[in-house]
C-alpha positions as CSV (number, residue, x, y, z in Angstrom):
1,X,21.3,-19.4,-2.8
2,X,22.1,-18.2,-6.2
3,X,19.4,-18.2,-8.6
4,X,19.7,-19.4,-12.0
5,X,20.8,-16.8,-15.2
6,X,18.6,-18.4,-17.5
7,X,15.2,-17.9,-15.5
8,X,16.4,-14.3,-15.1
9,X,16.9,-13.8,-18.5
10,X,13.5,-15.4,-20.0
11,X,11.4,-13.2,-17.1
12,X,13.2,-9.7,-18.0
13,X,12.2,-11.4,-21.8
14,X,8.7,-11.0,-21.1
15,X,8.8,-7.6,-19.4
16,X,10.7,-6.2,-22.6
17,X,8.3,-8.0,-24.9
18,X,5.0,-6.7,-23.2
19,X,6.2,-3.6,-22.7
20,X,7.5,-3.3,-26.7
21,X,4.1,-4.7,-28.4
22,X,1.3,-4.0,-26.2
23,X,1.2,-0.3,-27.5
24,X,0.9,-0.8,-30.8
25,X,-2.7,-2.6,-29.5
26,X,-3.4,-0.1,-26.9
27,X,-7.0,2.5,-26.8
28,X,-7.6,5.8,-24.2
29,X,-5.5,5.0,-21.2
30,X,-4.7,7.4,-18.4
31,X,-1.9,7.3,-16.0
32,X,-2.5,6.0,-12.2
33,X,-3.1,8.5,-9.4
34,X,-0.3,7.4,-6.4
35,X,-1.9,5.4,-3.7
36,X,-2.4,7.9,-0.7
37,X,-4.4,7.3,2.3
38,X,-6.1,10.7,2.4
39,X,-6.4,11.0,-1.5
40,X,-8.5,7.9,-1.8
41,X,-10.5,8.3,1.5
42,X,-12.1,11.3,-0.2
43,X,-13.3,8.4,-3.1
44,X,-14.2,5.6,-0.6
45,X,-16.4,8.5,0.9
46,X,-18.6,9.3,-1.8
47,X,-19.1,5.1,-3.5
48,X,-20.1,4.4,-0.1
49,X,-22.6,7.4,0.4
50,X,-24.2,5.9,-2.8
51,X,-24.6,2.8,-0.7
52,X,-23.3,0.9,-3.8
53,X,-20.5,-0.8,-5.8
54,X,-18.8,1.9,-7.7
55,X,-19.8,1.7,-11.4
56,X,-16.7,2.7,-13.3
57,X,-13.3,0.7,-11.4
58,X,-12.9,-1.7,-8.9
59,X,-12.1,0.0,-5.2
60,X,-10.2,-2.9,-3.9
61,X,-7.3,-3.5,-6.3
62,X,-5.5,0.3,-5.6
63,X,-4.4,2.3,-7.5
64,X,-6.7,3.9,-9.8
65,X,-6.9,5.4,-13.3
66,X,-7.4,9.2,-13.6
67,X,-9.2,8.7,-16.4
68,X,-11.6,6.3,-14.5
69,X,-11.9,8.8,-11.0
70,X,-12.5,11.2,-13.7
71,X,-15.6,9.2,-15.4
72,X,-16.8,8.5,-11.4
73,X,-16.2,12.3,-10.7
74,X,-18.6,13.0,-13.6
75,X,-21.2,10.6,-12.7
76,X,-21.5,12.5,-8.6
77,X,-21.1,16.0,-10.0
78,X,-24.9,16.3,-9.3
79,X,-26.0,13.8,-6.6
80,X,-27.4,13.7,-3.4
81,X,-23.5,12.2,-2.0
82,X,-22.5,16.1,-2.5
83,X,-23.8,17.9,0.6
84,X,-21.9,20.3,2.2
85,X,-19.0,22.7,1.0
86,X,-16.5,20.6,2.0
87,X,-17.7,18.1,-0.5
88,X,-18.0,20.8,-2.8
89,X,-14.7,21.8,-2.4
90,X,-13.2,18.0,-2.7
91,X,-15.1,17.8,-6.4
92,X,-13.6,20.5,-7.3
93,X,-10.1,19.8,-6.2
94,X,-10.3,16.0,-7.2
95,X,-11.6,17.5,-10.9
96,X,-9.0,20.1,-10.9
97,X,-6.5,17.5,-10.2
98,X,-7.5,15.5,-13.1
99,X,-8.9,18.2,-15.4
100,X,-7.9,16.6,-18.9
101,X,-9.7,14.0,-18.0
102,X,-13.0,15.2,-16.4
103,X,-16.0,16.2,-18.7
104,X,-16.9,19.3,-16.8
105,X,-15.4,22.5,-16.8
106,X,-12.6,22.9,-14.3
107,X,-11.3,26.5,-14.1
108,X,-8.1,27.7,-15.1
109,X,-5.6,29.7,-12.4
110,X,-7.1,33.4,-12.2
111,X,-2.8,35.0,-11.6
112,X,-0.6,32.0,-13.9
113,X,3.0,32.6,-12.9
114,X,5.5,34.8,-15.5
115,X,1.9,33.7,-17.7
116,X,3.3,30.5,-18.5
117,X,4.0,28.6,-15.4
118,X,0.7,27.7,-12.9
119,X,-2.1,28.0,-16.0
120,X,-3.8,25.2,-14.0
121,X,-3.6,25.1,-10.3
122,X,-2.7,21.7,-9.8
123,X,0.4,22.0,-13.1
124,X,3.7,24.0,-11.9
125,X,3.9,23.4,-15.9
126,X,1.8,21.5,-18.6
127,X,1.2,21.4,-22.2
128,X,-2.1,19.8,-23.9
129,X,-3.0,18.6,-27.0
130,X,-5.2,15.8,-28.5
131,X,-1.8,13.8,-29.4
132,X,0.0,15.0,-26.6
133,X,-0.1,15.9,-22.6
134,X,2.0,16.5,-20.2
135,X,2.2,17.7,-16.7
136,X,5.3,18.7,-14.4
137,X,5.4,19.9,-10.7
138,X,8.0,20.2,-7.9
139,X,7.5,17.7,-5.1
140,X,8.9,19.3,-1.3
141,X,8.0,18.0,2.0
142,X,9.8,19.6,5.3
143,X,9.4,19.1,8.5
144,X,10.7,19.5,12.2
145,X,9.1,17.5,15.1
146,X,10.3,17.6,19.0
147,X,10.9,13.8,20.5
148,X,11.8,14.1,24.2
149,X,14.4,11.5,25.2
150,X,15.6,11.4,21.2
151,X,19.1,11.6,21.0
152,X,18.5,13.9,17.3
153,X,15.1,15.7,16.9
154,X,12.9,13.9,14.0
155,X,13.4,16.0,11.0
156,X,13.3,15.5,7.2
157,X,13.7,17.3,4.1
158,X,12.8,15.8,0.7
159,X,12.6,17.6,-2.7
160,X,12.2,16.3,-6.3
161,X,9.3,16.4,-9.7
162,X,6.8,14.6,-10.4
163,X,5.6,14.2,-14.0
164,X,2.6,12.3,-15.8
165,X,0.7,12.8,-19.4
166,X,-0.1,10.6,-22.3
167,X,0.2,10.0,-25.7
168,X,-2.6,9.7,-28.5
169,X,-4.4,9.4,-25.1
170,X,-3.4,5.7,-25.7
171,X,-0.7,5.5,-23.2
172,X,-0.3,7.1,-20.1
173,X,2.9,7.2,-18.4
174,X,4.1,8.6,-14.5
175,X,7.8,9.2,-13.0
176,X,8.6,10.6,-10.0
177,X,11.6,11.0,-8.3
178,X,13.3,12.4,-4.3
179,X,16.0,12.7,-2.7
180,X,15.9,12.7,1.5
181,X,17.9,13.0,4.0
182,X,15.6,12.2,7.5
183,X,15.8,11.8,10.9
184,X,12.9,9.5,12.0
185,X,10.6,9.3,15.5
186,X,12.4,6.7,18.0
187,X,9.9,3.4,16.9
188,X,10.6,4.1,13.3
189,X,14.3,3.9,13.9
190,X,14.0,1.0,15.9
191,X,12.2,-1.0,12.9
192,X,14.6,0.5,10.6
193,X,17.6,-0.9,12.4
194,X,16.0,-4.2,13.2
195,X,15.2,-4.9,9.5
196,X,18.0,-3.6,7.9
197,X,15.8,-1.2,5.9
198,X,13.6,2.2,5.6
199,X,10.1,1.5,5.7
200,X,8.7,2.3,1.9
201,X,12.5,3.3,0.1
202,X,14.8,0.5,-1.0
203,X,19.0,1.5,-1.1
204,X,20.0,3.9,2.0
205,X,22.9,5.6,3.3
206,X,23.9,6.9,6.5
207,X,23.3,10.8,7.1
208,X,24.9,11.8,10.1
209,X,25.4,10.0,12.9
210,X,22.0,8.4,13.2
211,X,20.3,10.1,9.9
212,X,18.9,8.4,6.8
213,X,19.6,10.1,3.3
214,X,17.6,7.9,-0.1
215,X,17.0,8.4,-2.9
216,X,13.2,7.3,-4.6
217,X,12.0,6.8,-8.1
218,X,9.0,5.1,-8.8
219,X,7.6,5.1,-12.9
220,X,5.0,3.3,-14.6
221,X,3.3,3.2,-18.2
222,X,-0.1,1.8,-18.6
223,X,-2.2,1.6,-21.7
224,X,-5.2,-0.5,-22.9
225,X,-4.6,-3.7,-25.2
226,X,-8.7,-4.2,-25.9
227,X,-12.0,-2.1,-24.8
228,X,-11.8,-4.4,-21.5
229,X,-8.0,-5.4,-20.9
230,X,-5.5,-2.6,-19.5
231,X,-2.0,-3.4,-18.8
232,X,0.5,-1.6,-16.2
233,X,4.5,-1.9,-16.5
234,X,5.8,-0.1,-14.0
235,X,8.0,0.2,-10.7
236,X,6.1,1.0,-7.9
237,X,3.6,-0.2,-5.1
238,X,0.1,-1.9,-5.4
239,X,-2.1,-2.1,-2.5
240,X,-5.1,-4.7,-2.5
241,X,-8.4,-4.9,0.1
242,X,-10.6,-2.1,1.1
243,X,-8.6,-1.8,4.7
244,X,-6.3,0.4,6.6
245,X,-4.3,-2.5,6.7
246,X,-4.2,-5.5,4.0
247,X,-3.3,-8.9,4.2
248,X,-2.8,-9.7,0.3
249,X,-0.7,-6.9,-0.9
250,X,0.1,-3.7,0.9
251,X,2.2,-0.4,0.3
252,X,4.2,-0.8,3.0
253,X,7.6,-2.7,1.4
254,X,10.0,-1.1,-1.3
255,X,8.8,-0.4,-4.7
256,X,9.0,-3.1,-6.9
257,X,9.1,-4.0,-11.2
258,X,5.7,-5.7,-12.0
259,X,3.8,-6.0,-14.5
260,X,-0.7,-5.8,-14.0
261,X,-3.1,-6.7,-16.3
262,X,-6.6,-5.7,-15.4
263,X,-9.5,-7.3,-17.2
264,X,-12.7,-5.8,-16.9
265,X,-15.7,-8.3,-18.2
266,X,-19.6,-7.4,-17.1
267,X,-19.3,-8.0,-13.4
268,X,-15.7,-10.0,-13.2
269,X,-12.4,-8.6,-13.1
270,X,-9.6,-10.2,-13.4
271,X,-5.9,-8.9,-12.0
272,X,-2.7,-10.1,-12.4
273,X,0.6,-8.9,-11.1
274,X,3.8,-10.3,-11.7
275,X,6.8,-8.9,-10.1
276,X,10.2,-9.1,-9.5
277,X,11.7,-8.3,-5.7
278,X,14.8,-7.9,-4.3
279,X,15.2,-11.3,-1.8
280,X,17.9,-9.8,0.7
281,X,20.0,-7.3,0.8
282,X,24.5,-7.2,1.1
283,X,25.6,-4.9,4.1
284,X,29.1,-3.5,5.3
285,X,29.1,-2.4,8.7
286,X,25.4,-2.6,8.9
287,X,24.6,-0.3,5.9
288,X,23.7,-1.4,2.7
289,X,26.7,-2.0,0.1
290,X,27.5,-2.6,-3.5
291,X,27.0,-6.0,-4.7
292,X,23.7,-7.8,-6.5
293,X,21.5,-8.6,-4.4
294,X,19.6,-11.8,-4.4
295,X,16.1,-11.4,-6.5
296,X,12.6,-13.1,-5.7
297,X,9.6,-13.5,-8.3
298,X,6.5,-13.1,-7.4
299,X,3.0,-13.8,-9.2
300,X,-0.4,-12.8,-7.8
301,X,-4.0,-12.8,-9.5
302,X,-7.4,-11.8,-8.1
303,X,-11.2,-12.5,-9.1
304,X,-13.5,-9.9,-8.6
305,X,-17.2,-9.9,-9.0
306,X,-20.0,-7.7,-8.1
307,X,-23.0,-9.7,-6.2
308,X,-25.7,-7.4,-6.9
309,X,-25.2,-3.8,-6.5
310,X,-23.4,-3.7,-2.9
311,X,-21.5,-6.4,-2.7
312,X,-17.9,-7.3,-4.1
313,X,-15.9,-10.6,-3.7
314,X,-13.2,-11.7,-4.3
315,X,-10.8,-15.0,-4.6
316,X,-7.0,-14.3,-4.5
317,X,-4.1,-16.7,-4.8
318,X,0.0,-15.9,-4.7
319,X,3.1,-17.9,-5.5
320,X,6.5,-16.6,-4.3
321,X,9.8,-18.4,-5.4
322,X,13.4,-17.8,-5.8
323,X,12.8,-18.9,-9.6
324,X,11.4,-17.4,-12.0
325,X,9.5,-20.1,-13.3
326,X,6.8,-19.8,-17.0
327,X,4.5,-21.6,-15.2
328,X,3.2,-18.7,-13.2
329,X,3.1,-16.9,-16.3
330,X,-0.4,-18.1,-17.1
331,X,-3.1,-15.7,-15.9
332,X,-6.0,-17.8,-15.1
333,X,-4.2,-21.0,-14.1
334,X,-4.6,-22.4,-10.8
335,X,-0.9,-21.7,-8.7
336,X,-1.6,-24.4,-6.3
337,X,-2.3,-27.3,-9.0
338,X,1.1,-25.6,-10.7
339,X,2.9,-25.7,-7.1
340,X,2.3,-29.2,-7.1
341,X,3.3,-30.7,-9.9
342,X,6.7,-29.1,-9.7
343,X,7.3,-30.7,-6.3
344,X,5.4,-28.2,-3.7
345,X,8.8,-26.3,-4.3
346,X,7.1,-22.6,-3.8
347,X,5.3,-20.2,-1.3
348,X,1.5,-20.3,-2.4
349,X,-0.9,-18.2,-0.6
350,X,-5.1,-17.9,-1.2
351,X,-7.9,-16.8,0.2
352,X,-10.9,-14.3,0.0
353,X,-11.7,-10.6,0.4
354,X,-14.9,-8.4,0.3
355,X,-17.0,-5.8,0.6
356,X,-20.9,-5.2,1.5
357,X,-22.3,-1.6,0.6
358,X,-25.0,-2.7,3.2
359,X,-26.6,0.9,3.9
360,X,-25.8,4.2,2.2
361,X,-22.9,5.6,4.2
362,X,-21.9,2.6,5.9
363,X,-20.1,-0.4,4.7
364,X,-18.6,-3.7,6.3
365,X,-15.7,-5.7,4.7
366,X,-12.9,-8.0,5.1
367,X,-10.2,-10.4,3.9
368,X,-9.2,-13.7,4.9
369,X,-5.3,-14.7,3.9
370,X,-4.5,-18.7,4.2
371,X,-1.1,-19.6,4.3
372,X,-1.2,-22.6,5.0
373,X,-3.8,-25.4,6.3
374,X,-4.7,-29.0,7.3
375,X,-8.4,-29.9,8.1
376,X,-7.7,-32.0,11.5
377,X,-5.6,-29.8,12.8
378,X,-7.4,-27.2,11.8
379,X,-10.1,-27.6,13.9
380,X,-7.9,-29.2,16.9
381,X,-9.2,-33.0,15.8
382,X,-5.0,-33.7,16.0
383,X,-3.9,-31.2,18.9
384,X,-4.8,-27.1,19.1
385,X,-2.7,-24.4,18.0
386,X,-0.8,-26.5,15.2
387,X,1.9,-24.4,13.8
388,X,0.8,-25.5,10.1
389,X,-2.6,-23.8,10.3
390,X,-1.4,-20.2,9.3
391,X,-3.5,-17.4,8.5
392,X,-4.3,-13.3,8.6
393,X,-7.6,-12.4,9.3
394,X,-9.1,-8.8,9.0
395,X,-12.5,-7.0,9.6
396,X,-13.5,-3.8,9.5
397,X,-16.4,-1.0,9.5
398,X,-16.6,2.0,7.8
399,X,-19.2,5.1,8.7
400,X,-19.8,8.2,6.5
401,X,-21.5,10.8,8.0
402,X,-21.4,9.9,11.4
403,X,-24.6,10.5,13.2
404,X,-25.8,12.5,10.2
405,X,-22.7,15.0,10.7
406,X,-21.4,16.3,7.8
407,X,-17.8,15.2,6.9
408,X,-18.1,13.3,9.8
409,X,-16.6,10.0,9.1
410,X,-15.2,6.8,11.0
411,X,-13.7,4.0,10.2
412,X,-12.9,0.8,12.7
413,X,-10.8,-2.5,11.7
414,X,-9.7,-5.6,12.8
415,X,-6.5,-7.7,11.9
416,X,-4.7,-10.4,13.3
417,X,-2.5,-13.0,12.1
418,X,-1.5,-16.3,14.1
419,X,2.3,-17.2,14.5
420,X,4.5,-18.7,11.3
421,X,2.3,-16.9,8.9
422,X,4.2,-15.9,5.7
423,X,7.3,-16.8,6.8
424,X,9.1,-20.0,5.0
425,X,11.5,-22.7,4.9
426,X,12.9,-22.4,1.7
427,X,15.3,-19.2,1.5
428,X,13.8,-15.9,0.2
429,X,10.4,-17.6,-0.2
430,X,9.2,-15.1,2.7
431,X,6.2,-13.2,2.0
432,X,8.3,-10.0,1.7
433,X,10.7,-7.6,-0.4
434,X,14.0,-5.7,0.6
435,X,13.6,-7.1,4.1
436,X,10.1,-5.1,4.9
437,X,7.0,-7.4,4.9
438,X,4.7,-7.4,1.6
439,X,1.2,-7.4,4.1
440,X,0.8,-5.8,7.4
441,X,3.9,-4.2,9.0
442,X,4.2,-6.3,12.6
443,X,4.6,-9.4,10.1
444,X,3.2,-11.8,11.9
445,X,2.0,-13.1,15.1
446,X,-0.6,-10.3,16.3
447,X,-3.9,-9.0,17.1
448,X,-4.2,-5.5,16.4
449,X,-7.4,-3.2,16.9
450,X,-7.9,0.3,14.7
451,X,-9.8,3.1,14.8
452,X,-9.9,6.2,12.7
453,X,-11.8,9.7,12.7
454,X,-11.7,11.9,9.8
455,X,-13.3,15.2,10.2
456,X,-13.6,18.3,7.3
457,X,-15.3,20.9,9.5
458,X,-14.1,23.5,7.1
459,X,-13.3,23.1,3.0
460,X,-9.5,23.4,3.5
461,X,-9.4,21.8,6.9
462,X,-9.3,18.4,8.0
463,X,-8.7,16.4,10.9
464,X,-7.6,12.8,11.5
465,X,-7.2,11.1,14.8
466,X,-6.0,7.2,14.6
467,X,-6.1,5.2,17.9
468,X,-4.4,1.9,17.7
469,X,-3.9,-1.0,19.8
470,X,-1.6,-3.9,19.3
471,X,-0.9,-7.2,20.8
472,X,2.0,-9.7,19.4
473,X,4.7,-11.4,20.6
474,X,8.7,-10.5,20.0
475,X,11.8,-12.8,20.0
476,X,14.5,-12.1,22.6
477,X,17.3,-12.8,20.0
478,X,18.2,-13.7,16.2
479,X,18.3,-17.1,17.1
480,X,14.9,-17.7,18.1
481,X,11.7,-17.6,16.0
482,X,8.8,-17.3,17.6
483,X,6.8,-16.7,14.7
484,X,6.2,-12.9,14.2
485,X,9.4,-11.9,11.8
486,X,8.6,-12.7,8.5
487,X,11.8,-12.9,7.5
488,X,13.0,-15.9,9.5
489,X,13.1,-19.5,8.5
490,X,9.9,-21.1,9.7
491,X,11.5,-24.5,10.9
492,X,14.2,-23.1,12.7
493,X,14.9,-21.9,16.4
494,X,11.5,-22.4,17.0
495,X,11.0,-23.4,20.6
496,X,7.7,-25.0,20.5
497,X,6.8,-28.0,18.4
498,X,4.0,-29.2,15.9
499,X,1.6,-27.8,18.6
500,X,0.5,-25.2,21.4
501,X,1.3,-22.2,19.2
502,X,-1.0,-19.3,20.0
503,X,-1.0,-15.1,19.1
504,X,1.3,-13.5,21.3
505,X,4.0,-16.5,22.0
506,X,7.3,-15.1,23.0
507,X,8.2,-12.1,24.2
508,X,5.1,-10.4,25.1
509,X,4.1,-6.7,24.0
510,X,1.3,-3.8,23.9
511,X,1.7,-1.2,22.3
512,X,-0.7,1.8,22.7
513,X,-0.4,4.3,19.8
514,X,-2.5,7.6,19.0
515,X,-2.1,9.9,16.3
516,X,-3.7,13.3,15.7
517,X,-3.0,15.7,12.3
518,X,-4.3,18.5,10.8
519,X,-4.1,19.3,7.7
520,X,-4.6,23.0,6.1
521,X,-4.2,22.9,2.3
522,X,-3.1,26.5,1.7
523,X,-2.8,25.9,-2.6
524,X,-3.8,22.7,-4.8
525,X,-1.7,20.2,-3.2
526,X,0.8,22.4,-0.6
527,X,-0.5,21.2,3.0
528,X,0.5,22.2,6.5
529,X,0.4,19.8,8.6
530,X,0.5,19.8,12.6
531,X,0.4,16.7,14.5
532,X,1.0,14.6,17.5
533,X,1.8,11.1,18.5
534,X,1.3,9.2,21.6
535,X,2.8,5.6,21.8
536,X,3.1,3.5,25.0
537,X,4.9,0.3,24.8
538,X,4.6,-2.5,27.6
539,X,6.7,-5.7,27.4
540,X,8.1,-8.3,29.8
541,X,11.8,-7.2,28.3
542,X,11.0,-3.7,29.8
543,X,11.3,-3.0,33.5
544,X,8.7,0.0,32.9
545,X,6.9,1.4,30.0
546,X,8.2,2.9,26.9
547,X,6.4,6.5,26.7
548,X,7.4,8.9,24.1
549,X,5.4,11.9,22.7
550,X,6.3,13.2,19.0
551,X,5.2,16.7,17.6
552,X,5.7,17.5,14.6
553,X,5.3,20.7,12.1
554,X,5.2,19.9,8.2
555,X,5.0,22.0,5.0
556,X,4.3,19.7,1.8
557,X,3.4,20.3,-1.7
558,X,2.8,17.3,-4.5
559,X,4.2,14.6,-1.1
560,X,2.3,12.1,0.1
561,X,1.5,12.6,4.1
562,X,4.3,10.1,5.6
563,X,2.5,7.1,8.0
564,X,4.0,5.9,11.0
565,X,1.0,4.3,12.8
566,X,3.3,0.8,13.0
């Protein structure tokens, strides 16, 4: 399907436009911190040790402002949610690591490199005035692992820069930029090859015989158009919920052009993301080749508002089509409404998310993802386990401080999503981009069950161990759909009719999967890492389990700690 030039033509229109005028309008802006698991956990800690809704940003539309962590940094610097020297140590280093920004002092290195270089810890280089910052460091991660029954032993290498600032602290701007070459653990493969694509990067080529070698880039600039309405244009990820996991948006696909706008009004906040995604991709002999490949738009907005002072909701609603189309231009109109007056021709998603702050250290939240959903059948009036009731569900627990132990901290969640769910009938209308799912990363057609233990016993020290057990059903070939890959046509090879479709239909799998890492941070941002993954895969295809064991050995600096609990 070949999309029209003139839709392309009028959406790259108001990319350019936005990104040409909004400037001119913009106030103090700071760039956004990447979104990274560890990074933020520190945050989440500390607003829910408070036992209320943070009072500077909004935790579940990720990522944040530096400018904001900065303002929310300021506002703990002397509470009762700093109580050990670990969490002495992570104000310091989330200060340092946004120092232009936080109110406080923040030391300067004691030995700078040749003077010049390493003046702040976290700044290989940086130079800071009133009208002018900016901020440049290398970017390395290496690391050897042993697999035993791997044909090549997991290894990668990537290298690059990473550079932020802003100017007339009006408009922040971010680039980064690798290059890889990796060998990946045996499941990781074996999602890469089925999809077509690396988990997280976009164009790949072969390295070796079985290796991977990308390139990534990601770059935004964000700025402020009012006192209460910031705007992002940028190409990267976004990551919505409070979850391990998220229904609505996650990180896990290829980074993507959008454009946000966040309005922040007394309680509400309003976030819109339009994007543009790349639909499918050409191969030649099963790697990626030269060519244009097919493009997707998709349009998202959420409505937050606080309910008190531990409570957040929110009301989301998506459209994805192979058009782009000025009727999902509008910010506050309702998609649905839109959807149907232009002949139900799109892929509109809704549904609801929140959080509860119910106890100080302890928090409950959720989201609920409809995809699609008639009342009768709904709740089995017509017939039970109708294929047209499709939906993800998630819940989860989080517990700071764990039996009053310092640093101590747990976290247990909940997802599932029946069978069909974001997958469509209309080509590259699937809720996905370059061939990796947009949500969770089984897709669909799964009950999973998390748990997570994060432990700083020392400053520089900490511990995770992830336990993870999944449930979902596989097809046995391209042909057949029974539900779970996202990227299959919803109303074809599907062996079962209108009704009788239940979580786990198909080819039947568990997967077992347990993950321990330590992580030593030696300098401001350069970790070691040591680690160790279990995974144990049942499935009636299999005449015996599938048992491996991964170790691995990392050294990182300014990289993001890679995740392959999927």
């Amino acid at each position: 399907m070949q999309t029209p030039y003139a839709p392309q033509i009028s959406f790259k229109l108001v990319f350019f436009i936005t990104a040409l005028l909004t400037p001119f309008f913009s106030q103090a802006q700071g760039s956004y911190i990447p979104y990274n698991k560890d990074y933020y956990h520190i945050l989440d800690r500390y607003d829910i040790l408070r036992g209320q809704n943070n009072p500077v940003y909004r935790t579940a539309t990720k990522p944040y402002r530096r400018d904001d962590v900065a303002a929310f940094l300021d506002s703990i610097a002397n509470a009762p949610v700093i109580r050990s020297r670990s969490d002495e140590f992570n104000l310091a280093y989330l200060s340092q690591d946004n120092w232009e920004f936080v109110s406080r002092e923040t030391p300067e290195s004691k030995k700078p490199f040749l003077k010049g270089l390493y003046r702040r810890p976290g700044d290989f280089a940086h130079y800071y005035t009133e009208d002018f910052d900016i901020h440049l460091s290398p970017v390395i991660y290496l690391n050897g692992g042993l697999e035993p029954g791997n044909d090549q032993n997991p290894n990668r290498l990537s290298r690059g820069l990473v550079l932020r600032g802003s100017i007339d602290k009006k408009v922040g701007f971010y680039t980064y930029f690798t290059t890889s070459e990796a060998f990946f653990p045996s499941w990781v493969k074996d999602y890469a090859v089925y999809n077509g694509a690396v988990p997280g990067e976009g164009f790949w080529k072969q390295y070796n015989d079985n290796g991977y070698s990308y390139f990534s880039a990601l770059g935004h600039v964000s700025y402020n158009i009012t006192k209460h309405i910031e705007v992002e244009v940028g190409h990267d990820r976004n990551f919505i919920g409070e979850g391990y996991r998220s229904f609505l948006l996650s990180d896990f696909s290829n980074p993507y052009m959008f454009v946000k706008f966040n309005t922040r009004v007394w309680k509400f906040q309003l976030t819109n993301i339009w994007t543009q995604m790349t639909a499918d991709v050409d191969y030649d002999r099963g790697r990626p080749t030269d060519g244009r490949y097919p493009q997707k738009w998709f349009s998202f907005h959420r409505l937050g508002f606080n309910i008190g002072k531990k409570i957040n909701l929110g009301f989301f609603e998506s459209v994805m089509t192979d058009k782009a189309d000025f009727n999902y231009f509008n910010p506050i109109v309702f998609y649905r409404w839109v959807e149907q007056s232009l002949g139900t021709p799109d892929k509109v998603m809704l549904g609801i998310d929140g959080k509860w702050n119910f106890y100080p250290g302890m928090q409950v939240y959720g989201q609920f993802a409809l995809d699609e959903f008639v009342f009768s059948e709904f709740f089995g009036q017509d017939g039970k386990g109708s294929k047209r009731n499709k939906y993800g569900i998630q819940a989860g627990y989080k517990y700071m401080d764990v039996f009053e132990v310092p640093n101590l901290d747990l976290q247990m969640e909940f997802n599932s999503a029946r069978p069909y769910t974001f997958q469509e009938k209309v080509d590259y209308q699937s809720y996905s981009n370059w061939r990796t799912p947009l949500t969770h990363p089984r897709g669909a057609n799964f009950r999973e069950m998390l748990s997570i233990i994060r432990y700083q016993p020392l400053p520089k020290l900490s511990l995770t161990l992830l336990g993870m057990y999944q449930f979902y059903g596989a097809d046995p070939d391209a042909e057949t759909n029974w539900g779970g890959d996202v990227l299959k046509n919803r109303i074809e090879g599907s062996p079962t009719g209108l009704f009788g479709n239940e979580i786990g239909q198909g080819l039947e799998n568990r997967v077992v999967h347990a993950n321990l890492n330590a992580s030593y941070m030696l300098k401001h941002n350069f970790f070691i890492d040591v680690s160790h993954s279990f995974r144990k895969r049942t499935a009636q295809d299999l005449d015996t389990p599938a048992t491996t064991n991964y170790l691995q050995l990392a050294f990182r600096w300014n990289f993001i700690r890679p995740d392959y609990n999927y």
